[in-house]
Backbone as a printed PyTorch tensor [residue, N CA C, xyz], in Angstrom:
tensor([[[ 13.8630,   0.1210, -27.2880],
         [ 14.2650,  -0.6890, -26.1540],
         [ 15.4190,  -0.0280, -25.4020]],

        [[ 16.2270,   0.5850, -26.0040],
         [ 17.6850,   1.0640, -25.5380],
         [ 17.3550,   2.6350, -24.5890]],

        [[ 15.6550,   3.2590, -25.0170],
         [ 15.5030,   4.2170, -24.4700],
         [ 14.6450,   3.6960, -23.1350]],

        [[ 14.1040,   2.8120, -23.2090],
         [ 13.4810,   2.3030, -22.0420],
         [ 14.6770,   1.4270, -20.9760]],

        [[ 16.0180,   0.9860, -21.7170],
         [ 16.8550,   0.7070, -20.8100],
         [ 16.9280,   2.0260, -19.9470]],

        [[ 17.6690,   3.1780, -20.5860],
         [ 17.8420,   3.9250, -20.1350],
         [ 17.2490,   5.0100, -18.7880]],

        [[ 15.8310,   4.8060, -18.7230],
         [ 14.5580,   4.9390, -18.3590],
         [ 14.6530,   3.7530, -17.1920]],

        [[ 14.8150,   2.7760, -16.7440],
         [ 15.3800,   1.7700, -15.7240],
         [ 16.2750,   2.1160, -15.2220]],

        [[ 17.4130,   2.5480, -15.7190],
         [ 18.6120,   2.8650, -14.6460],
         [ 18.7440,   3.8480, -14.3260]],

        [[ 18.2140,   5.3860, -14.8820],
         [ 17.6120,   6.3930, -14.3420],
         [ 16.6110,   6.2840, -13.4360]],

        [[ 15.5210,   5.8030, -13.4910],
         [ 14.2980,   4.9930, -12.3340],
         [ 15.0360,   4.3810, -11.0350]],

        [[ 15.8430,   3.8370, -11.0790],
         [ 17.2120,   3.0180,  -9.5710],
         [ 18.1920,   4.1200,  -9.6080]],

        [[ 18.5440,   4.5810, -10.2460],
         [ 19.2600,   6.0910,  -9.7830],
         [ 18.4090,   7.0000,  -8.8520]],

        [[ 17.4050,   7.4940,  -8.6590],
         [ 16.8670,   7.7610,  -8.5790],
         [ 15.7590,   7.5130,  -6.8450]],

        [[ 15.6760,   6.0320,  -6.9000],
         [ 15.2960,   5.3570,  -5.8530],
         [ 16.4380,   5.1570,  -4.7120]],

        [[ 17.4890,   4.5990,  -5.9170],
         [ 19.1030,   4.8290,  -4.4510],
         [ 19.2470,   6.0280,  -4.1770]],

        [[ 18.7050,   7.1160,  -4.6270],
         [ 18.9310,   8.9510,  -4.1970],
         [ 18.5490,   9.2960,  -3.1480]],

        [[ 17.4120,   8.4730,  -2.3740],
         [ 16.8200,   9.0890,  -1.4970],
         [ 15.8290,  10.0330,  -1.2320]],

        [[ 15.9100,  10.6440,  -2.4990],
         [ 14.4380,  11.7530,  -2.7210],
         [ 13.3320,  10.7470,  -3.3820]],

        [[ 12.4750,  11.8540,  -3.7430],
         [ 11.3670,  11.6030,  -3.9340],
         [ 11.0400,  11.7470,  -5.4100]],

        [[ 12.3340,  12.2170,  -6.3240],
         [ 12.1290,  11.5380,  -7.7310],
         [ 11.4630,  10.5610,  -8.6000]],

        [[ 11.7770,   9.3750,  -7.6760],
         [ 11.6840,   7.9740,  -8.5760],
         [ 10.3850,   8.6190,  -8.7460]],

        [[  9.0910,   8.9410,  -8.1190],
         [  7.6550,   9.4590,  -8.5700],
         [  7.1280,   9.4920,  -9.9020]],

        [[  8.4930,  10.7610, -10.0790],
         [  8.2610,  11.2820, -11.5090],
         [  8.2380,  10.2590, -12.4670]],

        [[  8.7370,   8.9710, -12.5340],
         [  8.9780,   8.1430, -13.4930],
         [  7.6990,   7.3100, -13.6190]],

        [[  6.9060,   7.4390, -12.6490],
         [  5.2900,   7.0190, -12.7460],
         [  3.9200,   8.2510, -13.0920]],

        [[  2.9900,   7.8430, -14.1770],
         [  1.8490,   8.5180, -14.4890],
         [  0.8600,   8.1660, -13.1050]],

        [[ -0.1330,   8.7080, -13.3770],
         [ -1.4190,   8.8430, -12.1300],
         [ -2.1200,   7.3270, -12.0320]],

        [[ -2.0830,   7.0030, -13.3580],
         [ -2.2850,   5.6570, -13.9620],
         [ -1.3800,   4.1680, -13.5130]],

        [[ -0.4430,   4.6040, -13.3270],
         [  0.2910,   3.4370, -12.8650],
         [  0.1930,   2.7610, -11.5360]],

        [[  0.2620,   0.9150, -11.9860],
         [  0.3100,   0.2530, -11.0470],
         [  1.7760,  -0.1690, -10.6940]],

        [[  1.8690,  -0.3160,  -9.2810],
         [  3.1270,  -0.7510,  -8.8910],
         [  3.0710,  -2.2730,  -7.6320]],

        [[  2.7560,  -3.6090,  -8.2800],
         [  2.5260,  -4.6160,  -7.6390],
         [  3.9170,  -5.0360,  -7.0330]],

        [[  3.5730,  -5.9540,  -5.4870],
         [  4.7990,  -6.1520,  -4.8810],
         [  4.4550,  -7.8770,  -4.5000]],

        [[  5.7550,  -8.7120,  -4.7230],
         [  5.0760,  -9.9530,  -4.4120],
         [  4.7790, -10.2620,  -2.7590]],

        [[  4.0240, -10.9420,  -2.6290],
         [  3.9700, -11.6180,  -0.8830],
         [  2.3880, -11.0980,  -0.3200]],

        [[  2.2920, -12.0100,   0.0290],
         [  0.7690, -11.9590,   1.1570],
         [  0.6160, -11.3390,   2.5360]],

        [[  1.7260, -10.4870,   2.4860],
         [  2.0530,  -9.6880,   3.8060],
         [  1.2750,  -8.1510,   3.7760]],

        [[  1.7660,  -7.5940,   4.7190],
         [  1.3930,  -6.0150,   4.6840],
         [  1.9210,  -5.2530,   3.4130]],

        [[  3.3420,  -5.8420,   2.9330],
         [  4.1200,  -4.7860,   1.7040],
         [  3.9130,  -5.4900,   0.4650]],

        [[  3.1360,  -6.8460,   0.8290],
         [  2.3830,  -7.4310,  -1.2620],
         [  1.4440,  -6.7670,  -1.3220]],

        [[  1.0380,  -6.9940,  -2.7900],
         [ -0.2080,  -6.5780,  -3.4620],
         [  0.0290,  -5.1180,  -4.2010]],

        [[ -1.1440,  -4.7340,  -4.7080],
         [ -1.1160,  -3.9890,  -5.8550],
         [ -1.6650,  -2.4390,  -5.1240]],

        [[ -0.7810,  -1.3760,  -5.7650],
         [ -1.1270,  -0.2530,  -5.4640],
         [ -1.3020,   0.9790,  -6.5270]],

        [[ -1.7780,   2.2350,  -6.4990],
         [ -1.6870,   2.7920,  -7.4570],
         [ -0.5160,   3.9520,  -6.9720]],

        [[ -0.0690,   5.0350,  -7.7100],
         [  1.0310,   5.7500,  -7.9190],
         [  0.4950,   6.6430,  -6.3230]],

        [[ -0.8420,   6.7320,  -6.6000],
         [ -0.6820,   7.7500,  -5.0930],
         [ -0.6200,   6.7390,  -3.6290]],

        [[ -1.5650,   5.6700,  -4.1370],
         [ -1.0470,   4.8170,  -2.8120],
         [  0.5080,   4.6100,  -2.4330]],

        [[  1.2110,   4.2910,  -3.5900],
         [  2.3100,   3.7510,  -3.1800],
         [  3.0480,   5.0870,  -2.6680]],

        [[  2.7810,   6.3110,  -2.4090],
         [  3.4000,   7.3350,  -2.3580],
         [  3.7180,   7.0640,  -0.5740]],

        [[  2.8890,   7.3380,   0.2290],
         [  2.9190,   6.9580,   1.6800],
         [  3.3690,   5.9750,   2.2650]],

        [[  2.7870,   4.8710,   1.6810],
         [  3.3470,   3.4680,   1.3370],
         [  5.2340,   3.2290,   1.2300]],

        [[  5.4850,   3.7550,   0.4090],
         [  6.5520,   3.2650,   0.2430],
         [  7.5700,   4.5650,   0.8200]],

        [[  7.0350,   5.2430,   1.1300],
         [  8.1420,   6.7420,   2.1480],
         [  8.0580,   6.2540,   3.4580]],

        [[  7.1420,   5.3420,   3.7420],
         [  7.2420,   4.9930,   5.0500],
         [  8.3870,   3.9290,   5.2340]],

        [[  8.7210,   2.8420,   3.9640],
         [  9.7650,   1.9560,   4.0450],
         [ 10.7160,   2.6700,   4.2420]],

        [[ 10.5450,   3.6840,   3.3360],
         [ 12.0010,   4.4010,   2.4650],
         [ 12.7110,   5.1100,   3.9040]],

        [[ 12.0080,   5.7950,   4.9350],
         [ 12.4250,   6.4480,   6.1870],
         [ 12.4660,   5.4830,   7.1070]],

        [[ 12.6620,   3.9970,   6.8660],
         [ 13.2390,   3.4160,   8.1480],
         [ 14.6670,   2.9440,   7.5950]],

        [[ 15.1560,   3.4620,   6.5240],
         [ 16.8660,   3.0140,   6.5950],
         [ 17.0320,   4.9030,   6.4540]],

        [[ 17.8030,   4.6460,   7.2930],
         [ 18.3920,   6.2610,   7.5180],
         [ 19.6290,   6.6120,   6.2690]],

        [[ 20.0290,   5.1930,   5.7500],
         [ 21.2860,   5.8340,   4.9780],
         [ 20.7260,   5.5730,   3.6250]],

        [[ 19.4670,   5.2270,   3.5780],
         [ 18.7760,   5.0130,   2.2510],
         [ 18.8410,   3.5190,   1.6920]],

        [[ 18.5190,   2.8680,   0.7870],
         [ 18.9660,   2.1640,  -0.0250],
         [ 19.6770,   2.2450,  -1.4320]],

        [[ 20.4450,   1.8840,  -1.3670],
         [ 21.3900,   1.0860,  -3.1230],
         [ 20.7750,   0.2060,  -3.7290]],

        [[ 20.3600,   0.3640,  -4.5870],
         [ 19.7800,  -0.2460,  -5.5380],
         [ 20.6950,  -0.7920,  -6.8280]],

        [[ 21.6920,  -1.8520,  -6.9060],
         [ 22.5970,  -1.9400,  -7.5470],
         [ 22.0210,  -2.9760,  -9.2070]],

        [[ 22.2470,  -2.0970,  -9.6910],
         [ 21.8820,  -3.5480, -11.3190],
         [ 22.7270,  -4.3060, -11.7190]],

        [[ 22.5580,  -5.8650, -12.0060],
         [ 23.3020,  -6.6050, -11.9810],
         [ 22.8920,  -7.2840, -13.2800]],

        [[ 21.2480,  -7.0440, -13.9580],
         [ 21.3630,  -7.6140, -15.2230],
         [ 20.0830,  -6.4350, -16.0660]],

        [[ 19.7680,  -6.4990, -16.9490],
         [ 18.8940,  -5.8950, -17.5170],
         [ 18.6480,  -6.6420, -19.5900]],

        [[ 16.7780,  -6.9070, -19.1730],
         [ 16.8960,  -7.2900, -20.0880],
         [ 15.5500,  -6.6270, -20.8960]],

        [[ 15.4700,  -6.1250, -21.7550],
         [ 14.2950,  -5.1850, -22.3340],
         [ 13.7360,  -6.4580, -23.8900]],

        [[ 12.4820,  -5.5540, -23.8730],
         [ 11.8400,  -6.2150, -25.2350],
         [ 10.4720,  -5.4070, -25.4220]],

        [[ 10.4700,  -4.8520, -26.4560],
         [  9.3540,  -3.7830, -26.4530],
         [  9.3030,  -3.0360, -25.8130]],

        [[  7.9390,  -3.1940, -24.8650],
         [  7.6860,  -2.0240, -23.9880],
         [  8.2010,  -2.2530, -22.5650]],

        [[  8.7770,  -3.9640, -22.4150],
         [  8.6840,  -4.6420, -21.0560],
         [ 10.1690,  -4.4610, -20.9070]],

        [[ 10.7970,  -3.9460, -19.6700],
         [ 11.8930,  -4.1940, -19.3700],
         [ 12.4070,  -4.9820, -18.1840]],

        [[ 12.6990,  -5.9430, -17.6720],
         [ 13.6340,  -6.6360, -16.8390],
         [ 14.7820,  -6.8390, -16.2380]],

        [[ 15.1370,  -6.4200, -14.9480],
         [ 15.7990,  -5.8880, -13.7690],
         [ 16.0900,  -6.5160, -13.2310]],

        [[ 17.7140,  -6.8240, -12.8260],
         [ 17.9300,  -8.0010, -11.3270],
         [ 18.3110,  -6.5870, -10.6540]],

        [[ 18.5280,  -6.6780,  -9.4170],
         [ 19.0540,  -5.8240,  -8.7720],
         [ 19.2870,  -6.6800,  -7.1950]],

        [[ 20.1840,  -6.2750,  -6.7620],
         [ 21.0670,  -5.9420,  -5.0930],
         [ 20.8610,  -5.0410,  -4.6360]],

        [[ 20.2880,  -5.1710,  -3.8090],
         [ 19.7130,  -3.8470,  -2.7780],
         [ 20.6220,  -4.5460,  -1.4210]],

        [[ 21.2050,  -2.7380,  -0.7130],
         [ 22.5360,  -2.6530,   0.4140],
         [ 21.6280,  -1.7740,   0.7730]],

        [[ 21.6770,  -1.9410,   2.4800],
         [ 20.6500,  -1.2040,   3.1840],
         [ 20.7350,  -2.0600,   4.7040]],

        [[ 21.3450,  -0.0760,   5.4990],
         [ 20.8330,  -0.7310,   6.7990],
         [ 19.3500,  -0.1470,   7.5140]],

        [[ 18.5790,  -0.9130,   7.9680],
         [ 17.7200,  -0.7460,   8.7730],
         [ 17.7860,   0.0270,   9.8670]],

        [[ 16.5850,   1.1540,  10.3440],
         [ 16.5250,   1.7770,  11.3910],
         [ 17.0150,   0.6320,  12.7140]],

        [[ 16.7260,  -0.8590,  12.9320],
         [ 16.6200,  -1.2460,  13.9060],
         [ 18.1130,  -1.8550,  13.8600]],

        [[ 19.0550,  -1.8480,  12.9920],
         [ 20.2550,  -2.3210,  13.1410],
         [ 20.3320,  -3.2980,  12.2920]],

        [[ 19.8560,  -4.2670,  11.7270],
         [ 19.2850,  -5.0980,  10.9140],
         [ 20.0220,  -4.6590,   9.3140]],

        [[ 20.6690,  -5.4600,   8.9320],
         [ 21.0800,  -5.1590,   7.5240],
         [ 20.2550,  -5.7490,   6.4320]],

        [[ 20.0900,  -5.1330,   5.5890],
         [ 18.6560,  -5.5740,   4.6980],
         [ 18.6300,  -5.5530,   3.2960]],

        [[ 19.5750,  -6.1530,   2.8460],
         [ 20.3750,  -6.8620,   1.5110],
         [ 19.8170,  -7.7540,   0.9080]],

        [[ 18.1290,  -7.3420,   0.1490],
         [ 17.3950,  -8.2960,  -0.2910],
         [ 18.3210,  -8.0670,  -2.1620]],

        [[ 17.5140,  -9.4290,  -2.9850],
         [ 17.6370, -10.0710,  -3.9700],
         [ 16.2990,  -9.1900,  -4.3540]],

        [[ 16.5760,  -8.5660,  -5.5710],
         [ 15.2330,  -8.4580,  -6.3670],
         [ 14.6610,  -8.9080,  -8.3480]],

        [[ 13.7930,  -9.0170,  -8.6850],
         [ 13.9850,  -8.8910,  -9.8340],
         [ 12.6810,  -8.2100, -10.0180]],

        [[ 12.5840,  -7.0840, -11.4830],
         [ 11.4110,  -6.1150, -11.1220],
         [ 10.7640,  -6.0040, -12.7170]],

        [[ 10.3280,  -6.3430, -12.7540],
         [  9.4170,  -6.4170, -14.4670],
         [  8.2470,  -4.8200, -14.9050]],

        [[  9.5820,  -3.9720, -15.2960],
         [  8.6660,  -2.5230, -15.6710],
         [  8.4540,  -2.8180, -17.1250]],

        [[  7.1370,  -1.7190, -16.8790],
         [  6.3880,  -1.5420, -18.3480],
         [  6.2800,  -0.5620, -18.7640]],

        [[  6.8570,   0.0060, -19.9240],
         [  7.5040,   1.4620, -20.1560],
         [  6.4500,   2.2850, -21.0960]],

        [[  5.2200,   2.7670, -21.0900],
         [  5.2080,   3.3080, -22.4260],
         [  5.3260,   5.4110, -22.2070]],

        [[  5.7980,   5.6740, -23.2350],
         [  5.2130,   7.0500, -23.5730],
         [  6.4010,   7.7660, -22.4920]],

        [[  7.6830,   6.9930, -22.1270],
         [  8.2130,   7.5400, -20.7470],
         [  7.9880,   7.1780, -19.4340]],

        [[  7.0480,   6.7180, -19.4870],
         [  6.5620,   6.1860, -18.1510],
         [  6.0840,   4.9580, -17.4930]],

        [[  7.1170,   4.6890, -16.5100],
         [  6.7900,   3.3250, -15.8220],
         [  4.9140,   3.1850, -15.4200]],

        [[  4.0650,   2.0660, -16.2820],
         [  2.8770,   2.2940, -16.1050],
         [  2.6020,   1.4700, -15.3070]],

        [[  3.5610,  -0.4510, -15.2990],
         [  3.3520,  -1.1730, -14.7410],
         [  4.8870,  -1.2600, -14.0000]],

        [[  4.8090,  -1.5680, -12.8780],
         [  6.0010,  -2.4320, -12.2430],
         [  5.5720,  -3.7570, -11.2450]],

        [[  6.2430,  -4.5640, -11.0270],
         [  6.1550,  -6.0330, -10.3730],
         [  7.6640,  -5.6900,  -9.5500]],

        [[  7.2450,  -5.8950,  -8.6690],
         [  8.7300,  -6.1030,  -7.8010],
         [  8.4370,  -8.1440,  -7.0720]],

        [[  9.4580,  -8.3600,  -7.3490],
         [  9.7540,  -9.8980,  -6.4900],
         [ 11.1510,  -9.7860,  -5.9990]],

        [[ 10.7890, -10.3710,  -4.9700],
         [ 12.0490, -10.3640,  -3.6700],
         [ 11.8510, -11.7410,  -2.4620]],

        [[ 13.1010, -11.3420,  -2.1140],
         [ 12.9500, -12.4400,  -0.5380],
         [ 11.4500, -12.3010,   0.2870]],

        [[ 10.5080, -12.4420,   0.5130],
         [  9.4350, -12.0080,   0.9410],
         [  9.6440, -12.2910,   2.3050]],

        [[ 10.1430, -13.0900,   2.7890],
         [ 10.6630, -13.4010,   4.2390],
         [ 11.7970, -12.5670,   4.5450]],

        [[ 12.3120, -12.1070,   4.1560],
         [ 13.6180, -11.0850,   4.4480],
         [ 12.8820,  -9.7780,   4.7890]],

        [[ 12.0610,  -9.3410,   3.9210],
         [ 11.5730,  -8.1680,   3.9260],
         [ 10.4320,  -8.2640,   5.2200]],

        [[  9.5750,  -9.3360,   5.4660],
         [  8.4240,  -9.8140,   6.5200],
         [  9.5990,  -8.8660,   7.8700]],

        [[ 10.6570,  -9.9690,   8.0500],
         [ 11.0800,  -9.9110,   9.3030],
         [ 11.7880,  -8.4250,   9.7330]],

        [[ 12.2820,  -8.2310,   8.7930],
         [ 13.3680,  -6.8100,   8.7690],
         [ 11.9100,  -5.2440,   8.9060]],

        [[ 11.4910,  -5.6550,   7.7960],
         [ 10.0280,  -4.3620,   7.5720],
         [  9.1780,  -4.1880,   8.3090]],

        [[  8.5900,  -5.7130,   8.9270],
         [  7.7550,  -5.7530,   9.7270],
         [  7.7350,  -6.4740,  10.8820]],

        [[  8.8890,  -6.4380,  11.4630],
         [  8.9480,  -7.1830,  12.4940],
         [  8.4750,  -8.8860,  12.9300]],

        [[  7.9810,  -9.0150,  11.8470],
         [  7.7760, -10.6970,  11.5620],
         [  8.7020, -12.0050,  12.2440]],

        [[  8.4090, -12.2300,  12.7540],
         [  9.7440, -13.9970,  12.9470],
         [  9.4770, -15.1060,  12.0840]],

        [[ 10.0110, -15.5160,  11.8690],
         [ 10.3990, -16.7710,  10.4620],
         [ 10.1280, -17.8790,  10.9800]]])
């Protein structure tokens, strides 16, 4: 459990970096589900989410922070609050709430769940109104 903590906060190290690391912490195999019925929910695989999520990742120019605020592991499953600090290409500050349920085996994130403000992210990501 203490190596799969470790393996989480390296994984958000990684994502607050700005490169294209966090990758490595996913097999070919892995799913990475997002909550909400919008354009950015639903379930993707490691290469989908590759385009997918570089396209979020290049509309904050100064990146995102990905800050941990709790972490709770058990077996293979580990559990994540996190604070995400982030300004938006459009000026828009974008300081969602997350909590993210990875599934660790062999080294590698196979499953992840991200849940968040889904309306925060609608309006800021996709231009949505509330």
């Amino acid at each position: 459990m203490k190596e799969n903590k470790q393996i989480a906060i390296k994984f958000f190290e990684a994502l607050s970096s700005g490169d294209e690391t966090y990758l490595d912490f996913y097999n070919d195999d892995s799913i990475i589900w997002t909550a909400g019925t919008n354009a950015i929910g639903g379930s993707r695989t490691k290469k989908e989410v590759i385009d997918f999520a570089k396209g979020i990742l290049d509309s904050f120019p100064d990146g995102i922070k990905f800050n941990i605020t709790g972490m709770t592991a058990e077996n293979e499953r580990v559990a994540v609050e996190v604070n995400g600090e982030a300004m938006h290409a459009s000026g828009e500050p974008y300081n969602n709430q997350y909590h993210f349920l990875l599934v660790i085996k062999n080294g590698k994130i196979v499953e992840l769940k991200e849940y968040m403000d889904t309306q925060l992210a609608a309006r800021i990501l996709l231009g949505e109104k509330n």
